[in-house]
C-alpha positions as CSV (number, residue, x, y, z in Angstrom):
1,X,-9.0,5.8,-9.1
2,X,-7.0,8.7,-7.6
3,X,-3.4,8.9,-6.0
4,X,-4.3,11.6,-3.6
5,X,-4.5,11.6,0.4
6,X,-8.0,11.8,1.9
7,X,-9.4,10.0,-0.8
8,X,-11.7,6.9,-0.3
9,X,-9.0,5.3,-2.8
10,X,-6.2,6.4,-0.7
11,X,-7.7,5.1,2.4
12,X,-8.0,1.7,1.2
13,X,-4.6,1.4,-0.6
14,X,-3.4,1.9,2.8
15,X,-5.5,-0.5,4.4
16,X,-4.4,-2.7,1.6
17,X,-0.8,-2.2,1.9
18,X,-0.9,-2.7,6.1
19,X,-2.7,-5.5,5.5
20,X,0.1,-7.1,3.0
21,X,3.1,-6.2,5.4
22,X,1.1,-7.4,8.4
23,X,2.1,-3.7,10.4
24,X,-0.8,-1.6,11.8
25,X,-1.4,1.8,9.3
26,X,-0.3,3.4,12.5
27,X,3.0,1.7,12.8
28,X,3.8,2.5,8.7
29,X,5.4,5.4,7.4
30,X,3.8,6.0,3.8
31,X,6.9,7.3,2.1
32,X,4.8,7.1,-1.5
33,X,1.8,5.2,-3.4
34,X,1.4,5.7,-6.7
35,X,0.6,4.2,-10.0
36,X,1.4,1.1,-11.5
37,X,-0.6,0.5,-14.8
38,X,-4.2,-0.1,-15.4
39,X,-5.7,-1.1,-12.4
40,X,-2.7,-1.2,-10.0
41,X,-0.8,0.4,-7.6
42,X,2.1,0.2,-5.5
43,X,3.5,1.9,-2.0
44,X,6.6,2.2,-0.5
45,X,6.3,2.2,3.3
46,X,8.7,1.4,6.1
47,X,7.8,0.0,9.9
48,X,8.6,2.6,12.6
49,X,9.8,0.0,15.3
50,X,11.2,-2.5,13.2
51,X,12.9,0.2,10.0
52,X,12.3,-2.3,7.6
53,X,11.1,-1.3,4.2
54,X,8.7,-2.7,1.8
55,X,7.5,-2.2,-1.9
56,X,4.1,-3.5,-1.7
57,X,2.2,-4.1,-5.3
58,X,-1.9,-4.1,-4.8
59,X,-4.4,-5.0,-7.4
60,X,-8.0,-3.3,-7.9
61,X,-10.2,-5.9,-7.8
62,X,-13.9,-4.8,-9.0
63,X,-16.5,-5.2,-6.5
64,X,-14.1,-6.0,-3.7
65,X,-11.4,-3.2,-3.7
66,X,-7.9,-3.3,-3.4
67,X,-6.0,-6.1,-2.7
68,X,-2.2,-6.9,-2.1
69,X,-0.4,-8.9,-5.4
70,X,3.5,-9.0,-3.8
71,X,5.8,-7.8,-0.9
72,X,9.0,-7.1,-1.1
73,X,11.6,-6.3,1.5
74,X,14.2,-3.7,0.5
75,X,16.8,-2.8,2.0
């Protein structure tokens, strides 16, 4: 697993984290992903249209990649 853009792993934590918050990658501001214990992740990102901010937590799940485990809004 590696923390570092331009990664296949980055790339799909992204993906991952979009997908939780239900904003296009485009749309997101990745202000940091990093790592949360064995297997786990999490990324703060905020919306540009709407400013709200998330902490999204993603699992690695093997043979299926990263998935999302929680949102939360932060403000």
């Amino acid at each position: 697993m590696k923390f570092k853009e331009g990664t296949v792993d980055w790339s799909e934590m992204k993906k991952a984290i979009s997908y939780a918050v239900d904003v296009p990658e485009s749309q997101l501001i990745f202000d940091f992903i990093g790592n949360n214990g064995n297997n786990k992740a999490y990324g703060n990102v905020r919306d540009k249209q709407s400013n709200k901010k998330y902490k999204v937590n993603i699992d690695w799940v093997e043979n299926q990649g990263w998935k999302p485990a929680s949102v939360q809004v932060v403000k």
